[in-house]
C-alpha positions, 0 to 999 in steps of 0.5 A: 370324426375326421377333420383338417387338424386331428386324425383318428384312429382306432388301435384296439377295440378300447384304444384310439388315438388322436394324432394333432396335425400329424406330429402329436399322439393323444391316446384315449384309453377306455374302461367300462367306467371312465375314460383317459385322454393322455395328452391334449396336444396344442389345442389348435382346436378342441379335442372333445368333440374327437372324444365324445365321436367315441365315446360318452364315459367320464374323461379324465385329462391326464399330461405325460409332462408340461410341454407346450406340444402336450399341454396346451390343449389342457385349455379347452377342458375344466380339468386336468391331471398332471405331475406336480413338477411340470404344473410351472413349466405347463403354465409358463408356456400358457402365453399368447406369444408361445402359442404364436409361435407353435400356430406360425411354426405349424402353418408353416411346416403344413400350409394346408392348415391356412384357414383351416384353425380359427387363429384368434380364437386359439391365441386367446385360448387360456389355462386360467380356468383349468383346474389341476389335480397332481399325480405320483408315483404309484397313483392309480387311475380306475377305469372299471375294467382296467387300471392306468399306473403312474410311474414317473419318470424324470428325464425329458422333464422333471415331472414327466410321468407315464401310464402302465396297463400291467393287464394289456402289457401297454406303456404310454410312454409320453416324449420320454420313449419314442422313435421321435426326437428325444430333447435335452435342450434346455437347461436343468432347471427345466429338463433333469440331468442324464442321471435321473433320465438314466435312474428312469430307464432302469425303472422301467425295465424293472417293469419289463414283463409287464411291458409288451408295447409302448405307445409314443406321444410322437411318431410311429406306435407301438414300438418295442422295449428295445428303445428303453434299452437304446436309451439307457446306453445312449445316456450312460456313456455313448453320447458322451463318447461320441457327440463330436461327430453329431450335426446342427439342428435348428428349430424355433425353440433354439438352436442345437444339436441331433445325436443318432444312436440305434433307435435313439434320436436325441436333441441337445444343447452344447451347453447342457452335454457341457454341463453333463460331461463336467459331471463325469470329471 
């Protein structure tokens, strides 16, 4: 099924994703008895009827993390899985005002889009009649012929989780790994300190045998572990050794800073790399 906002592509012969309006990676992993959809995007439409193009197995929701970009979209199914952390953070951006911004942010960046979503219908979209369900550490999801194992991963946001396939060597990886923008932006009541981030990455290359590509929920895919290690130092201390030369950036979220390191493109705000320096003092 191909339409103007989402794209299809299948990476394997049990593996799809979902890409929202060239920006957002939703990835349907299939089993032989259950399916998970990682991510829902927005929802400027509904992804289901993408879903069930491929396949007919029960689907379980599954949100790496509670961000607009990746959650809203939760609005068009019953259920949704997701870390018990980021169930605040997902509903405080369930407003018809913040969906606003991401129509007019997106209609803005691909025009194309004009006429294309049925603005009124998204707008008035709700969670108000999704149920949650909470994952952690360690949950597995049974899919019949494989097995998803959450691992959380503290960072990007506080509840912030991904999927392991140890069978495949495949890491959903969420916004928390990517060749994308990584955000430090707002303050810590929302997003963790570098030192739980830090604490995250190492878990992970705990993990690294059992890691052979990692899937994004934004940009290219797979990409390799290198950008866990690229990050680790990024967060340990080259950032804090050489923000002074980093650029502005604005977006509608706010305006700050892009700090570029090998394969790391992170985003922050002065006052939150205030806040991590003052740590190390």
């Amino acid at each position: 099924m191909c339409g103007q906002v989402y794209r299809t592509e299948q990476i394997s012969k049990d593996l799809y994703v979902i890409t929202e309006t060239e920006s957002v990676n939703c990835y349907l992993i299939l089993g032989t008895e259950a399916a998970v959809l990682f991510d829902t995007g927005y929802g400027y439409e509904s992804l289901e009827p993408y879903v069930r193009e491929i396949t007919d197995l029960p689907l379980l929701v599954v949100l790496s993390h509670g961000d607009p970009d990746h959650g809203l979209g939760s609005s068009w199914f019953p259920e949704v899985y997701l870390h018990e952390l980021d169930c605040g953070k997902l509903i405080r951006n369930d407003t018809r005002q913040m969906r606003k911004k991401a129509l007019e942010y997106r209609l803005n960046k691909m025009p194309q889009l004009k006429g294309k979503i049925e603005e009124e219908r998204y707008l008035s979209q709700t969670l108000q009649q999704t149920r949650f369900h909470f994952l952690e550490e360690g949950d597995n999801l049974e899919l019949g012929s494989r097995r998803l194992e959450v691992i959380h991963t503290p960072g990007h946001s506080y509840g912030h989780i991904m999927l392991l396939d140890r069978k495949n060597r495949l890491l959903f990886s969420g916004d928390q790994v990517t060749a994308h923008n990584v955000w430090y932006f707002f303050s810590e009541d929302q997003q963790a300190p570098f030192i739980m981030a830090q604490r995250s990455m190492k878990k992970l290359l705990k993990e690294k045998e059992d890691i052979r590509e990692i899937y994004a929920g934004h940009d290219k895919y797979p990409i390799s572990i290198e950008y866990i290690y690229d990050q680790l130092e990024c967060l340990q201390y080259e950032i804090k050794e050489n923000y002074e030369k980093d650029c502005p950036f604005h977006s509608f979220m706010g305006d700050g800073f892009q700090h570029s390191y090998k394969t790391v493109n992170m985003i922050y705000s002065m006052d939150r790399l205030n806040k991590e320096l003052e740590t190390d003092i």
